[in-house]
Z-matrix of the N, CA and C atoms (Angstrom, degrees):
N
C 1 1.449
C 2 1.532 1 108.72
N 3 1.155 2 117.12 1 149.67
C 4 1.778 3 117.64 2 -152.86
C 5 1.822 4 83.32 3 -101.60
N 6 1.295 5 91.39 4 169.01
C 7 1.676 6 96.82 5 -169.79
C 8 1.738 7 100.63 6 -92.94
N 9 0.962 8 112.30 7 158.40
C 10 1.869 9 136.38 8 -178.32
C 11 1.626 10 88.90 9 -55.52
N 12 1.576 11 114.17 10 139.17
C 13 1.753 12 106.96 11 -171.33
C 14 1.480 13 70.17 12 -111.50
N 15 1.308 14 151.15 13 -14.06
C 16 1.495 15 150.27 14 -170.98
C 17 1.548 16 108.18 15 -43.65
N 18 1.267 17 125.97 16 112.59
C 19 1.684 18 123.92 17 169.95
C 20 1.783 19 97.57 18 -54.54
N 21 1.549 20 96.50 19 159.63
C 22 1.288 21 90.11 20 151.90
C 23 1.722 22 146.49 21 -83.98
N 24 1.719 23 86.37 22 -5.33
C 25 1.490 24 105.69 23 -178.52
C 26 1.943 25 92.71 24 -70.86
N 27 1.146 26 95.52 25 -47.71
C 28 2.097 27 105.26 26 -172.65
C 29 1.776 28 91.68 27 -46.75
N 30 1.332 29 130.55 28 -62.77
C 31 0.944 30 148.53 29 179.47
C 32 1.670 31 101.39 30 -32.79
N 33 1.220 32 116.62 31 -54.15
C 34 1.563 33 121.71 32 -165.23
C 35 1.627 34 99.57 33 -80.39
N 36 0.841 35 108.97 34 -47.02
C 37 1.698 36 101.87 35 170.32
C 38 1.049 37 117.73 36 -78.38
N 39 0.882 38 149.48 37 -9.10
C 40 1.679 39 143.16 38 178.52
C 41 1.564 40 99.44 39 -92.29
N 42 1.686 41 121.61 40 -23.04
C 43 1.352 42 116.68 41 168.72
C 44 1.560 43 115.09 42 -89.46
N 45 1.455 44 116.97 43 -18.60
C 46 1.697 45 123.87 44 164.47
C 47 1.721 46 103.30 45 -54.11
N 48 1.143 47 120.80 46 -68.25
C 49 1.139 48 142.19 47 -164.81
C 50 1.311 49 105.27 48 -56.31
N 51 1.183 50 141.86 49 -42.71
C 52 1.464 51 173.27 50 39.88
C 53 1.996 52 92.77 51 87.43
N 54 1.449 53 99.10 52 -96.20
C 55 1.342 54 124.69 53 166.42
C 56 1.765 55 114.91 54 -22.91
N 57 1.368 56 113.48 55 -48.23
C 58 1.617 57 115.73 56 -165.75
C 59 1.644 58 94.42 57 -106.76
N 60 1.159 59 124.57 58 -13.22
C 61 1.769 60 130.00 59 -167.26
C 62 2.054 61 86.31 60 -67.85
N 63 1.619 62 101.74 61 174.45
C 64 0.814 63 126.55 62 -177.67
C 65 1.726 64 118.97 63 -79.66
N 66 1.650 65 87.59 64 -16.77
C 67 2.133 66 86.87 65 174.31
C 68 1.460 67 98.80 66 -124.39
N 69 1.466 68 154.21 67 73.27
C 70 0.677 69 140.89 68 -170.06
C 71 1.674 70 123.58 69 -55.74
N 72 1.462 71 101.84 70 -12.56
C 73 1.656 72 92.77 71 174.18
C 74 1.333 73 105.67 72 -92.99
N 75 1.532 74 116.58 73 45.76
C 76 1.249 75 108.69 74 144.39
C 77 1.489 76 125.71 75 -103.88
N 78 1.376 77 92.99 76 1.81
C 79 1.804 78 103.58 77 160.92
C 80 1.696 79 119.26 78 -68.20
N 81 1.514 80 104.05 79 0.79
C 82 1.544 81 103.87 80 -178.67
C 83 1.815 82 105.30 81 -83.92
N 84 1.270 83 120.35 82 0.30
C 85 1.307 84 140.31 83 -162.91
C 86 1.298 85 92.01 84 -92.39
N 87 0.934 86 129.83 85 -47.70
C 88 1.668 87 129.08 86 171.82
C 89 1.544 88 131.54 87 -57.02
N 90 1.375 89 100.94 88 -12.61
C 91 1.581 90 114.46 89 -174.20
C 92 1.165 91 106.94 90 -107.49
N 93 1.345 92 101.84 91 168.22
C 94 1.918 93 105.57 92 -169.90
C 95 1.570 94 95.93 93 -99.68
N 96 1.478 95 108.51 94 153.49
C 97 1.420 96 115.39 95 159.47
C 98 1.624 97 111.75 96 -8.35
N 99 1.160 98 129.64 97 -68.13
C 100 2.206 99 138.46 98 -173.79
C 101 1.392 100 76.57 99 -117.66
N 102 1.113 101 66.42 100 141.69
C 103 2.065 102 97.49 101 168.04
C 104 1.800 103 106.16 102 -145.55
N 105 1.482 104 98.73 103 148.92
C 106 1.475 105 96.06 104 -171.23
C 107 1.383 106 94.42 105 -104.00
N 108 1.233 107 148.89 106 122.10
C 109 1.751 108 118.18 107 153.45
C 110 1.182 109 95.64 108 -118.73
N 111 1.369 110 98.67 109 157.34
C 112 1.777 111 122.71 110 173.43
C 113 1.523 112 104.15 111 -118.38
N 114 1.235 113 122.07 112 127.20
C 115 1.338 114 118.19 113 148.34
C 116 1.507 115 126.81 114 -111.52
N 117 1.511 116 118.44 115 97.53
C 118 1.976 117 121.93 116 -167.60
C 119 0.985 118 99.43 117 -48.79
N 120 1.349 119 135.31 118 -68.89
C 121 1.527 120 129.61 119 -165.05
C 122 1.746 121 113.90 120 -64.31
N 123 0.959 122 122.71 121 -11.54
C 124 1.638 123 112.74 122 -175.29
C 125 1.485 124 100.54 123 -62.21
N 126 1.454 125 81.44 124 164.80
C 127 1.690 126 109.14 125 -177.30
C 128 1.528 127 112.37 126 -98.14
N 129 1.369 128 137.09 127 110.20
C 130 1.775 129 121.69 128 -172.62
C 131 1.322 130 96.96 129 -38.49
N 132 1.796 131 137.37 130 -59.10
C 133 1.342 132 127.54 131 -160.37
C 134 1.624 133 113.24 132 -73.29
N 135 1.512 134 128.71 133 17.99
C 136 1.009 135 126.84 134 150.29
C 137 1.691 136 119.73 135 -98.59
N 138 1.478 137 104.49 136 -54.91
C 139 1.011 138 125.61 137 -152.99
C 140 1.643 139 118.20 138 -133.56
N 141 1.032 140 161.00 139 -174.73
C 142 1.666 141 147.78 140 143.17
C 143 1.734 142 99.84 141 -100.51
N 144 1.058 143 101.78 142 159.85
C 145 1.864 144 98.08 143 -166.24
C 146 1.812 145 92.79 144 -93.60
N 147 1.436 146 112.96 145 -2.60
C 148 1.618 147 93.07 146 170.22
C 149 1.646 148 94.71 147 -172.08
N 150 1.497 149 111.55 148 135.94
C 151 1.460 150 134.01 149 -168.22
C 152 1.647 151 108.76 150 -129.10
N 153 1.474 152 96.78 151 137.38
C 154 1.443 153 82.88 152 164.16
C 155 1.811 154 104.75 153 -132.03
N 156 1.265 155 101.61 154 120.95
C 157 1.477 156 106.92 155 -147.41
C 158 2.138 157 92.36 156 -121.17
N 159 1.345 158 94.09 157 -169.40
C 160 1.274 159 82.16 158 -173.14
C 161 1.905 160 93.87 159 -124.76
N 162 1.496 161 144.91 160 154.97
C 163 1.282 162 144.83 161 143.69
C 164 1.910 163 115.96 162 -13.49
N 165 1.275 164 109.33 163 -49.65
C 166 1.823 165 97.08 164 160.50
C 167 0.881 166 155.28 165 -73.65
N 168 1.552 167 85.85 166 -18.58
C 169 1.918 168 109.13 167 158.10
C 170 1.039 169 119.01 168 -98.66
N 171 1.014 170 117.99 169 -19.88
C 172 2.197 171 117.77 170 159.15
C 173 2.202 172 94.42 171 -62.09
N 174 1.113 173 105.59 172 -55.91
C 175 1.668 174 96.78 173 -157.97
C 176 1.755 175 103.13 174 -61.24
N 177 1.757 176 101.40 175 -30.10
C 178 1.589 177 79.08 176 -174.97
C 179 1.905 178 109.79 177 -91.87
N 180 0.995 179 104.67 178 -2.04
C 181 1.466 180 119.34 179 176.03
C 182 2.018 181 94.96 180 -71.62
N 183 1.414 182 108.54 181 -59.94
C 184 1.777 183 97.75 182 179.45
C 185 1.506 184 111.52 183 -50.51
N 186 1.729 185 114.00 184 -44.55
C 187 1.148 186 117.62 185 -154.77
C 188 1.563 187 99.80 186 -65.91
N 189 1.314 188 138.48 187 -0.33
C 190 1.445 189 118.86 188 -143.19
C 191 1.660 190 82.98 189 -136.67
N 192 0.955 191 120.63 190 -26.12
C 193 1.883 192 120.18 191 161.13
C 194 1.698 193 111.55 192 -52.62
N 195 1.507 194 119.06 193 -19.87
C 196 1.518 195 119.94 194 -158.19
C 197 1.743 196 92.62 195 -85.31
N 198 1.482 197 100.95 196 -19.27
C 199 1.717 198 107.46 197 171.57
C 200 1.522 199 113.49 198 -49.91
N 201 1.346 200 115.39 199 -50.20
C 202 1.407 201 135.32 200 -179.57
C 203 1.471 202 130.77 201 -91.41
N 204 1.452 203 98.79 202 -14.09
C 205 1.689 204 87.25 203 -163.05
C 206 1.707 205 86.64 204 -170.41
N 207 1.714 206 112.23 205 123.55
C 208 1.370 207 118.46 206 177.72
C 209 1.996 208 112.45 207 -106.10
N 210 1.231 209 123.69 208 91.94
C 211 1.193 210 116.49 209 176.29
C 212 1.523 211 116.66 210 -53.59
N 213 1.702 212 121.77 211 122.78
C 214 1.151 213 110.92 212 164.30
C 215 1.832 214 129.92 213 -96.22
N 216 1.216 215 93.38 214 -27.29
C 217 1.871 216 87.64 215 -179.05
C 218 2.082 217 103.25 216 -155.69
N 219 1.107 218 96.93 217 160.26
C 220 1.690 219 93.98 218 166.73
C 221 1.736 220 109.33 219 -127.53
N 222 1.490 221 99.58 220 159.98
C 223 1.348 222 114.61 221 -167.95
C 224 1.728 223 96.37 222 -149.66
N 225 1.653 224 85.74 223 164.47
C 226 1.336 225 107.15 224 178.09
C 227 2.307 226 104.63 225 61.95
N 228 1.231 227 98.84 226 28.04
C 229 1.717 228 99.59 227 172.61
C 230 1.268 229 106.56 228 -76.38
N 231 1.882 230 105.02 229 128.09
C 232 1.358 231 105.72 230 157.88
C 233 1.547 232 94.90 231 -132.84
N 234 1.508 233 118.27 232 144.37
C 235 1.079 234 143.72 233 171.72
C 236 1.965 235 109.77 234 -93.53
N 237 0.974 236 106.53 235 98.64
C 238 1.789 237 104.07 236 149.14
C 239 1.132 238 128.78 237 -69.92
N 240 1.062 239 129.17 238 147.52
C 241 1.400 240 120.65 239 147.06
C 242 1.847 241 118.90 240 -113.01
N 243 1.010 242 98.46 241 152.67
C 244 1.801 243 75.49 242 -170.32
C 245 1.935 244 105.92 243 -119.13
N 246 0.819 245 130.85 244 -152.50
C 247 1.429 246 139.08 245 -175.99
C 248 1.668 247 116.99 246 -97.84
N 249 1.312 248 100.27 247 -6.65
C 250 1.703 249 112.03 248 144.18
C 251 1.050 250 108.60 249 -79.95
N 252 1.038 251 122.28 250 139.90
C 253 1.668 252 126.97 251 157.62
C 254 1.633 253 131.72 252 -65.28
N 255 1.614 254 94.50 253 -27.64
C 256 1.394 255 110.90 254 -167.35
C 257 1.786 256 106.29 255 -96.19
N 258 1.473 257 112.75 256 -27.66
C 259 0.972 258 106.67 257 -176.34
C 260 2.020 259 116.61 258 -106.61
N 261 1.627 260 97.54 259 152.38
C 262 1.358 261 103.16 260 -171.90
C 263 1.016 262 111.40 261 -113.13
N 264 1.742 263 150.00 262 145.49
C 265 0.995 264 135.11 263 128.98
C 266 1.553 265 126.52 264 -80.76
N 267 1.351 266 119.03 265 131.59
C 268 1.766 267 114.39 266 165.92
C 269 1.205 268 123.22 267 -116.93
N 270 1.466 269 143.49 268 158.68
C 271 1.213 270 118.22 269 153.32
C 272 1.665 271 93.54 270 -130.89
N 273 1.295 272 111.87 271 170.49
C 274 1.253 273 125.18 272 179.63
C 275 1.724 274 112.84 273 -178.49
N 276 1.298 275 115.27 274 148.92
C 277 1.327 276 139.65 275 161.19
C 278 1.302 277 112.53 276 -75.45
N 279 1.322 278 117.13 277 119.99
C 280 1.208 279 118.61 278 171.73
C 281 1.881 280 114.41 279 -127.87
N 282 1.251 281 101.51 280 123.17
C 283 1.599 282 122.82 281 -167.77
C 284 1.609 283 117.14 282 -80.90
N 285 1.189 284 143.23 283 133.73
C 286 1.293 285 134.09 284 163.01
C 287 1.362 286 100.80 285 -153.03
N 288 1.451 287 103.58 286 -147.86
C 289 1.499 288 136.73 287 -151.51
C 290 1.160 289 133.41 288 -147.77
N 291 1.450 290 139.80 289 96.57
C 292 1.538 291 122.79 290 -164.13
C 293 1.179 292 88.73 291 -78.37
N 294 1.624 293 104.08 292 155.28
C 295 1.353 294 115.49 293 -164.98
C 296 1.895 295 117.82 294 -78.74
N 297 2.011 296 84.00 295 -43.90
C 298 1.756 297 88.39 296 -177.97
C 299 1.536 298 108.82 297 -73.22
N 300 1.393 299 124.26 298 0.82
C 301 2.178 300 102.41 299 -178.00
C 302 1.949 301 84.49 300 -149.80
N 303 1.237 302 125.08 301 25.92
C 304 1.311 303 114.36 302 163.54
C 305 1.664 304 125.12 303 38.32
N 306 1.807 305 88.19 304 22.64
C 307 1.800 306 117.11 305 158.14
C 308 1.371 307 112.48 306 -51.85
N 309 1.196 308 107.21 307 113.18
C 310 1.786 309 106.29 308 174.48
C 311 1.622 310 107.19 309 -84.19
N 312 1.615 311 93.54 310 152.68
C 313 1.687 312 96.63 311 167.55
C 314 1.266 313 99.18 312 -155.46
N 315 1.604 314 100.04 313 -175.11
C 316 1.349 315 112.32 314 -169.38
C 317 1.700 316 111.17 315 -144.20
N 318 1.356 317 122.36 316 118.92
C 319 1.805 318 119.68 317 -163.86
C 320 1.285 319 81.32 318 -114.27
N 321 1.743 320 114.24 319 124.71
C 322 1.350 321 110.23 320 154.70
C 323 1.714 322 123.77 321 -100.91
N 324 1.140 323 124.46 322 135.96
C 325 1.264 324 126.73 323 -152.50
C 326 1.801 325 114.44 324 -129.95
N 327 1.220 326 115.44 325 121.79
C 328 1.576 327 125.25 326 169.78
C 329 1.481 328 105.58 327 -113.19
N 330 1.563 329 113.22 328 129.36
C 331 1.472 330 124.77 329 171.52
C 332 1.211 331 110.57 330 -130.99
N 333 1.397 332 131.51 331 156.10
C 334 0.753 333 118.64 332 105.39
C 335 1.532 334 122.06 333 -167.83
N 336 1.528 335 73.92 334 -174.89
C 337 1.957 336 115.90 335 -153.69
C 338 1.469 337 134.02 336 -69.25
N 339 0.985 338 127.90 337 101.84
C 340 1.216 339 102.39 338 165.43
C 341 1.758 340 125.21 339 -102.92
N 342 1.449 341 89.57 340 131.09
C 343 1.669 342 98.54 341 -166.03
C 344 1.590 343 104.08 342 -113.20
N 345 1.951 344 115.07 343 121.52
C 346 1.613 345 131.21 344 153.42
C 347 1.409 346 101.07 345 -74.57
N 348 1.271 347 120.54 346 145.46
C 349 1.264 348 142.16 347 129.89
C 350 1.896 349 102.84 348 42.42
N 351 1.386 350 94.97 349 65.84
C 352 1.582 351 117.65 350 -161.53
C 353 1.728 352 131.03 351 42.11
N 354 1.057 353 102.04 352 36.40
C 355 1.208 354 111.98 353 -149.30
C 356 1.360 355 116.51 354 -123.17
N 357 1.632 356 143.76 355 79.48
C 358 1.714 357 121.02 356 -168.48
C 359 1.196 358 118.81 357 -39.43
N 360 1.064 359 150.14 358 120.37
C 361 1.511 360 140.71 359 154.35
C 362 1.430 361 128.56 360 -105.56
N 363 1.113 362 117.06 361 36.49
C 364 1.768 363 133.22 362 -153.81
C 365 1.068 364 116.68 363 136.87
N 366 1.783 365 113.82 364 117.61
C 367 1.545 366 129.15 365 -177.29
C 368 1.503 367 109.88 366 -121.46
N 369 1.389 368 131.28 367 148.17
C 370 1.398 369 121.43 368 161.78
C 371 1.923 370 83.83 369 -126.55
N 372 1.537 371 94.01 370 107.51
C 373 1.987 372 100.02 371 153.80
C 374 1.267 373 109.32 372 -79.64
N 375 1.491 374 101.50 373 148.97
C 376 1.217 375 105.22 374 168.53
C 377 1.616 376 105.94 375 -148.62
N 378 1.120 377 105.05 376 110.38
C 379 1.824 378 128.60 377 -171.80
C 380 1.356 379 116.58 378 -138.71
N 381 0.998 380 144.57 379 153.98
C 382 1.266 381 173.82 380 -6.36
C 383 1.849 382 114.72 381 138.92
N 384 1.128 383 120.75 382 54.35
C 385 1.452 384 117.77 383 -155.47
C 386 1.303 385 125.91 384 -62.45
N 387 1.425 386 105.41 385 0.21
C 388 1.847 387 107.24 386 -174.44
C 389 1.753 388 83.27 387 -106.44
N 390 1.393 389 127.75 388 -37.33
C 391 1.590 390 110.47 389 168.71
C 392 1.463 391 121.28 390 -40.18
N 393 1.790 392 96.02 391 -48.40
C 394 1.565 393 99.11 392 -158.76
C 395 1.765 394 104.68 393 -77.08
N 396 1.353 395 115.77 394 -20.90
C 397 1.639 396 128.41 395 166.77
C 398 1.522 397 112.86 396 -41.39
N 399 1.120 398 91.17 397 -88.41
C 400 2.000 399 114.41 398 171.39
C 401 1.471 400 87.40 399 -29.38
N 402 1.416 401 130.04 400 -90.37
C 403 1.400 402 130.88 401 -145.10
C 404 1.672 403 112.95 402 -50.36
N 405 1.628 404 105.42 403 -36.01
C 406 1.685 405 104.79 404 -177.63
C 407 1.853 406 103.01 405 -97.44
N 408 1.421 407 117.06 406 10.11
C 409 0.785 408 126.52 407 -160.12
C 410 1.827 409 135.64 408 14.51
N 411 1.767 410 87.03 409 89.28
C 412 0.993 411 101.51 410 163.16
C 413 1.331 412 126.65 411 -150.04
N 414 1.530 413 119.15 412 55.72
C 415 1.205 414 155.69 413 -143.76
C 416 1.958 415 95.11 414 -83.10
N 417 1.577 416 103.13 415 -56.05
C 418 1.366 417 112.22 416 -170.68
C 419 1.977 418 88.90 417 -51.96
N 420 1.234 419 127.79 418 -60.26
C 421 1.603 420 135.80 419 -153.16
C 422 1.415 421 94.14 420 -67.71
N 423 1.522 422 125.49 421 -29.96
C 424 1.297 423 122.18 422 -179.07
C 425 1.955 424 98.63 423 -50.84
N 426 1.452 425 92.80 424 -80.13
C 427 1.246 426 108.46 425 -165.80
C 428 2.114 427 112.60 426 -60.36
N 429 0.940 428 104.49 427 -7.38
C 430 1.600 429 104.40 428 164.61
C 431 1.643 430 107.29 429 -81.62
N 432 1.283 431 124.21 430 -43.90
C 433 1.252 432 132.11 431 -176.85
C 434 1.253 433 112.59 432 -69.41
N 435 1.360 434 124.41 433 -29.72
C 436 1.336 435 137.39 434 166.86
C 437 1.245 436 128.56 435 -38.92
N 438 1.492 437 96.75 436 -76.41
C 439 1.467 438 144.72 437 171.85
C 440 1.158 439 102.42 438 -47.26
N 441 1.495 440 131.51 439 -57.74
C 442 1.751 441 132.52 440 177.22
C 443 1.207 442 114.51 441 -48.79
N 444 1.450 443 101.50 442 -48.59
C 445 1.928 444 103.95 443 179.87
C 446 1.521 445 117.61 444 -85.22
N 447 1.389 446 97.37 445 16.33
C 448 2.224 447 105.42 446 163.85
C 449 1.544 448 103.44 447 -51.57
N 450 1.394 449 109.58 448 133.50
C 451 1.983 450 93.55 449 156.42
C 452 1.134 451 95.76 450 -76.92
């Protein structure tokens, strides 16, 4: 099988585009079969700070957020490229909508990527965890989980 002629920059936009589009688990199209992501700042009671999951469980994992929360557009994108070839940095604002009171918000987001043969295969997010709390609302579990791990 011939290798992906896809840059990884093509790769990063087709998952931007992806991200603010109307199905967002079609950003699972961008990932390889396993994908590693890490997120440092997450909270365990949101999130685990690193998964190694597979592209069908990322798409039905996006698809099932569209229950709660409709992204409409992103802003403020800048794309790096760095002196890896494979790896990207981006950051971007991304805008939506909770679904039940048509509450707007705004997640600002730095990743990055490293992309084979068009393909993500390893992410480090890096976002904002009392944003991403509030928005899926679970702000109270943030701050209980917090609070437990006080010395």
């Amino acid at each position: 099988m011939p290798a992906n002629t896809t840059s990884p920059r093509e790769t990063v936009e087709r998952f931007l585009r992806a991200a603010a589009g109307s199905h967002p688990e079609d950003m699972a199209d961008c990932y390889a079969p396993n994908v590693v992501i890490e997120m440092p700042f997450s909270a365990a009671v949101l999130y685990p700070s690193r998964i190694e999951t597979t592209r069908e469980e990322l798409r039905a994992r996006f698809k099932a957020g569209t229950a709660s929360r409709r992204y409409r557009r992103l802003d403020n994108v800048v794309i790096h490229e760095t002196t890896d070839p494979e790896v990207i940095i981006t950051e971007y604002d991304l805008h939506g909508d909770l679904v039940e009171t048509s509450e707007p918000f705004v997640l600002t987001y730095l990743m990055v990527m490293t992309i084979q043969d068009g393909q993500i295969v390893h992410t480090r997010d890096y976002s904002d965890p009392i944003a991403g709390a509030q928005i899926l609302g679970k702000l109270p579990e943030l701050v209980a989980a917090l609070s437990a791990s006080r010395p």
